[in-house]
N, C-alpha and C positions, 0 to 999 in steps of 0.2 A: 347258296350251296350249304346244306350241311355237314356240320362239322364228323370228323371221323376221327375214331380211335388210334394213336400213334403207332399201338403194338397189334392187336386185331383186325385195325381199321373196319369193325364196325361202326355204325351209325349209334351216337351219341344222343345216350335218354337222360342221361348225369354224366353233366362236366367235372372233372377235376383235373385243375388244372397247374402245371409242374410247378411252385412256388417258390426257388430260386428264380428262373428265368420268364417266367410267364408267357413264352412263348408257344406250348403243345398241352393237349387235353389226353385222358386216358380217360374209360368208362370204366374202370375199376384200379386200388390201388393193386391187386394182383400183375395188372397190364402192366403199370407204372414201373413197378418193381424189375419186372423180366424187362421191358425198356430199357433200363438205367444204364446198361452198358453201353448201348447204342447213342444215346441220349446224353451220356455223363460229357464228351468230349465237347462238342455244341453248346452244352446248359453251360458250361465254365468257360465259354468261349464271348458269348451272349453275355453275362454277370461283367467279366472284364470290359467288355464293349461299356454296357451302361456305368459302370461307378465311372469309368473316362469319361463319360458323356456329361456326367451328373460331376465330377470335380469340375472341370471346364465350366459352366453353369455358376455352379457355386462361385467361383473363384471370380467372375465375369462380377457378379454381383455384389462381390464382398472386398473387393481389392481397395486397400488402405489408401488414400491418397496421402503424398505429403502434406507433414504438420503446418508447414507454412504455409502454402497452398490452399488447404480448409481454412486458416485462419484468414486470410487474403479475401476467400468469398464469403465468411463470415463478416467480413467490415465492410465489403461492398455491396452485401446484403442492409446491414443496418443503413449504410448510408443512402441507398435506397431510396428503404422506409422515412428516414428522414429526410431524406427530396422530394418525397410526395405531400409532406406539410406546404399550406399555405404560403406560413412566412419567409420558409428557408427555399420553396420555388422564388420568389419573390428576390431573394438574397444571392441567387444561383449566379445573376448574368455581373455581379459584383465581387465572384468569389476571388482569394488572392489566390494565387500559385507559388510553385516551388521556388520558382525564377525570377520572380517577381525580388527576392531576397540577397541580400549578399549579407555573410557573415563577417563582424567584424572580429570576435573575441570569444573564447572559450569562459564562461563564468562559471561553472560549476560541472560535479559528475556524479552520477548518482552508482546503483549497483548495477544499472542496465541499460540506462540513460545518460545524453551528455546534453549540457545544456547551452543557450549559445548567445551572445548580444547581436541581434542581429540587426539590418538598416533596409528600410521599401527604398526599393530602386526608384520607383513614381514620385515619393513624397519626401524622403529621405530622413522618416522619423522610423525611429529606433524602436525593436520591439524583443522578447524574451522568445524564444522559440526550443522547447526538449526534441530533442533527437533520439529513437529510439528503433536499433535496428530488428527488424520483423523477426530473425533467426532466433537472434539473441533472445527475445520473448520468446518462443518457443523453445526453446533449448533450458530457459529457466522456467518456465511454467506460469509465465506472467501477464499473457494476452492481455487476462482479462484486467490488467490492473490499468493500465491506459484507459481503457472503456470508462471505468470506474471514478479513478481522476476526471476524467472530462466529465461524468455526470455531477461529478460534485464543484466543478469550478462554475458551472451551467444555473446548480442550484443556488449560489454565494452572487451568483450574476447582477452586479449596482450593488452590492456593498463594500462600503467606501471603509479602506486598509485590507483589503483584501488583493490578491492576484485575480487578475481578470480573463477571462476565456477570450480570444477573439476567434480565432478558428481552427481545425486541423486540416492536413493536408498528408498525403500517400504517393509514394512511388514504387518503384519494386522491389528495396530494400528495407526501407524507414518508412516510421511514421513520424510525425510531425506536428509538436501541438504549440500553435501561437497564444502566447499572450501579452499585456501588456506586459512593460519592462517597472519594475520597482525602483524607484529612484533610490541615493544613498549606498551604503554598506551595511553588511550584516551587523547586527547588533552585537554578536559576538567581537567584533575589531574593535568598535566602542569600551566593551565590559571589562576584556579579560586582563587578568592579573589583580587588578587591584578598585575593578568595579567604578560604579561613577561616586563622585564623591559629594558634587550637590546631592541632596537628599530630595528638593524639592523637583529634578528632575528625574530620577527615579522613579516619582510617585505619579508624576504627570506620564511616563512612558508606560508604567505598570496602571492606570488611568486607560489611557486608550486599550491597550488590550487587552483589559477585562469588557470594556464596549463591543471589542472586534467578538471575540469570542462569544458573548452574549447574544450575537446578532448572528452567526453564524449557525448557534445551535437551537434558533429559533424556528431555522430550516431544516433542521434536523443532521447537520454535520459535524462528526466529530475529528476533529484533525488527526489524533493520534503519535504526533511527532512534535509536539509545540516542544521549542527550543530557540538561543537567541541565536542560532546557525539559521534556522528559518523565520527570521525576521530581519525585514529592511531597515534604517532608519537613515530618513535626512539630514538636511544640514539645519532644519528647522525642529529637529525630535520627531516629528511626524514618524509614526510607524508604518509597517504593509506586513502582513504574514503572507506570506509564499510555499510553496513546496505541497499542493494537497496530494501527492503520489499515495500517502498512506490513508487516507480520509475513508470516511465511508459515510452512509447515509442511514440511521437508526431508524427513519418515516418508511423509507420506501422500502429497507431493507437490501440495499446494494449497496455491497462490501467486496476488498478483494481475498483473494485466497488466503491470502498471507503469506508466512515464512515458512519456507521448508529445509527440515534436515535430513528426511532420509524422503521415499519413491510413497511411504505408509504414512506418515505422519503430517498434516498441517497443520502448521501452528496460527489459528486464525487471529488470535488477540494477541502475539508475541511480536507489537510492532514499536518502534518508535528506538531511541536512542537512551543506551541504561543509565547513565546518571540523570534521566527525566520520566525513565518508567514507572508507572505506576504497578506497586504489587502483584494485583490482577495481572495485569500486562504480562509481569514475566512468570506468573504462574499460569496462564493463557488460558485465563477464566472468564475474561470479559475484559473488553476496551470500549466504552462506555462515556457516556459523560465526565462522570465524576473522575476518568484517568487524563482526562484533559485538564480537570481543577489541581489534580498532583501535581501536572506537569507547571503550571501557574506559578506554584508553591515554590518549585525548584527555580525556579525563573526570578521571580522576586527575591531571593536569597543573592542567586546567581550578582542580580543590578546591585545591590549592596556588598555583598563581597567579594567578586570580582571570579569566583566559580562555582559549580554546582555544591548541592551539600551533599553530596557523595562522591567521592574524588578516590579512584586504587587505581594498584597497577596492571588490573585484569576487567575484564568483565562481569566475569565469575566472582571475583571480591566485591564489584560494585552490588552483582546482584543479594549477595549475603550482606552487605552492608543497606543497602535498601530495605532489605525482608527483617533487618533487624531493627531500624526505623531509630539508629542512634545518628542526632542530629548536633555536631559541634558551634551551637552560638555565640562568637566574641562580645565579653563582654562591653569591649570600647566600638561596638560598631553597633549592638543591635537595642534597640531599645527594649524594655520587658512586653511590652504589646504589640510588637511585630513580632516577636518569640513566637507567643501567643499564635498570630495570626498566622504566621507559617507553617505552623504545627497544626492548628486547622483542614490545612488542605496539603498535607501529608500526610493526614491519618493513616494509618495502615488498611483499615478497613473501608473499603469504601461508601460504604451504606452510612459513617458516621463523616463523612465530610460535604460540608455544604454544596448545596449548588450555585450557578453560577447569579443568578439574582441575591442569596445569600451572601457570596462571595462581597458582591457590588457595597451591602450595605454595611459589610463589616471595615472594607474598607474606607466608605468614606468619613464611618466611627474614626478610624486610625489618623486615616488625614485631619480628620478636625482637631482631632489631637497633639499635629506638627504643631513646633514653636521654633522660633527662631536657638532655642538655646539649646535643642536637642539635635541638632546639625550641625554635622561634621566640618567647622568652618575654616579655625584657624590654625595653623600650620602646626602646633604640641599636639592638636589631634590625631592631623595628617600622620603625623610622624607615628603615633597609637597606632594605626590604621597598616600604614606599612612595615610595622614590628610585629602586628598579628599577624600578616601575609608570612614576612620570614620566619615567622614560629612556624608555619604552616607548614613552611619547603623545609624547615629542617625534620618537623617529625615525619612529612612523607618521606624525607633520605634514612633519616633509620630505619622506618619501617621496613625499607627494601632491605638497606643492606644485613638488618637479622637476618630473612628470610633464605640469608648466603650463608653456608658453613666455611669460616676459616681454614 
């Protein structure tokens, strides 16, 4: 049939056709014109029809799902992909569950995680398990940081002081990541106040975790948080570092988001704990090898005198006290070549402090250099030791109390 003119209803030799509604043709815009009246109530009748048509549509296509939700089939997607490996089909008809668990003890709490001593109902050996609720990830922006930790505890996998992966597990609230459990207590219950005062086990403990750490960032990890809160240690010194929540992987390039202060800004290198941050770190210019060698620096200072070498009553003071790079060493506790050495690997700059094989050989210079007469042995020392501590609390107490107007 052809088509006909809306206004003359002649037979159409050129279409044009109404472009609002695209529904009616005119053989001239003359026709169209005289039309419009007739036509205008229909053509706006039509327009209203389709944008309903076309929201609906849209809206069908584009509707938000919940953030938990996506992230839910985000993890059941990955996990998946990782059921479809050989060896983890192989591991499937083995895997532990939720139930399989009972918790005995609350051991630790992170800023979005709690963590748990928990015991296999089967076997009745004790195992570490983070508890981390789905929301709470999403409500602070930190999905991805779970992911992350577990590829980096995946990547440290059979190296010995390290925390070990054994598996994660998912319900509809939490996620769930098993590891072994770290024998001992934090190293921090050992140090604090007044540090260890053998010398030669300070150096044996600061020993193995220049090993741990050397082997770790072989694989390409850099912890980001090394402190003696995340370190284990036995009844035999044996150490464990734990806690990789802040790690990231420099090889492969997976890292988490970081810290955030406002909806605009991520602070990608602004991690770890400020009396062990490196510069960079709280300038959040880089977290890098060399801010794990800082945090080392602080560590060893820490085993000898019993706390960091940056000690205020703020954050903000620590961090001006760190970027000012003034380091208080007592003369009855530190010998002049551990000075030395510590100051090494606090440098301000990080391009100028060794790496971790450097690190290795300057200490065992240092060690060679123990003697039995440079150790803090007999009680006149002791006593040296604990007058530099109370120097310590009383300049911290004035400091505060200037800071107060009578």
């Amino acid at each position: 049939m052809e088509a006909l003119c809306e206004e003359c209803k002649n037979v159409l030799e050129k279409k044009l056709k109404c472009s609002a509604c695209e529904s009616c043709y005119y053989c001239s815009q003359d026709c169209q014109r005289k039309n419009w009246r007739v036509h205008k109530f229909d053509c706006e009748s039509l327009q209203l029809k389709n944008k309903k048509k076309a929201d609906l549509e849209n809206k069908a296509l584009n509707t938000e799902k919940d953030p938990t939700s996506k992230f839910e089939e985000f993890l059941k997607e990955q996990e998946r992909i990782e059921m479809l490996k050989p060896e983890n089909m192989r591991r499937a008809a083995q895997a532990k569950r939720i139930k399989d668990f009972e918790p005995i003890e609350e051991i630790g709490k992170g800023n979005f995680t709690t963590i748990y001593r928990v015991k296999e109902l089967s076997s009745n050996k004790e195992y570490c398990m983070k508890v981390a609720e789905k929301a709470l990830l999403v409500k602070k922006n930190k999905e991805k940081d779970m992911i992350v930790e577990k590829h980096c505890l995946m990547k440290i996998q059979g190296i010995e002081g390290t925390a070990q992966f054994i598996e994660t597990m998912q319900d509809d609230l939490n996620l769930y990541l098993l590891m072994s459990l770290a024998p001992g207590v934090e190293l921090w219950n050992k140090i604090r106040c007044f540090g260890i005062q053998d010398r030669e086990v300070v150096y044996d403990i600061f020993e193995q975790l220049l090993v741990i750490v050397q082997k770790i960032q072989k694989v390409g990890i850099v912890h980001r948080d090394l402190k003696p809160e995340n370190i284990m240690i036995d009844e035999n010194n044996r150490i464990t570092i734990v806690d990789f929540g802040s790690a990231k992987d420099v090889i492969e390039k997976v890292a988490s988001k970081g810290n955030s202060s406002t909806r605009r800004n991520f602070f990608a290198h602004f991690m770890g704990t400020p009396s062990y941050m490196a510069p960079e770190c709280i300038h959040n210019k880089a977290s890098e090898f060399p801010s794990d060698i800082y945090s080392l620096g602080c560590i060893f200072y820490n085993l000898i005198v019993g706390f960091p070498p940056f000690v205020n009553g703020s954050d903000y003071l620590i961090f001006k006290d760190v970027l000012e790079g003034k380091v208080r060493f007592y003369k009855h506790l530190f010998r002049e070549t551990e000075v030395q050495f510590i100051k090494s690997l606090i440098e301000l700059e990080s391009e100028k402090r060794p790496d971790i094989e450097e690190v290795i050989i300057l200490f065992e210079k240092l060690r060679s250099e123990l003697t039995e007469t440079s150790l803090i042995t007999n009680y006149s020392e002791i006593s040296k030791t604990l007058e530099c501590s109370r120097q310590r609390c009383e300049e911290a107490k004035e400091s505060i109390s200037s800071k107060f107007i009578d």
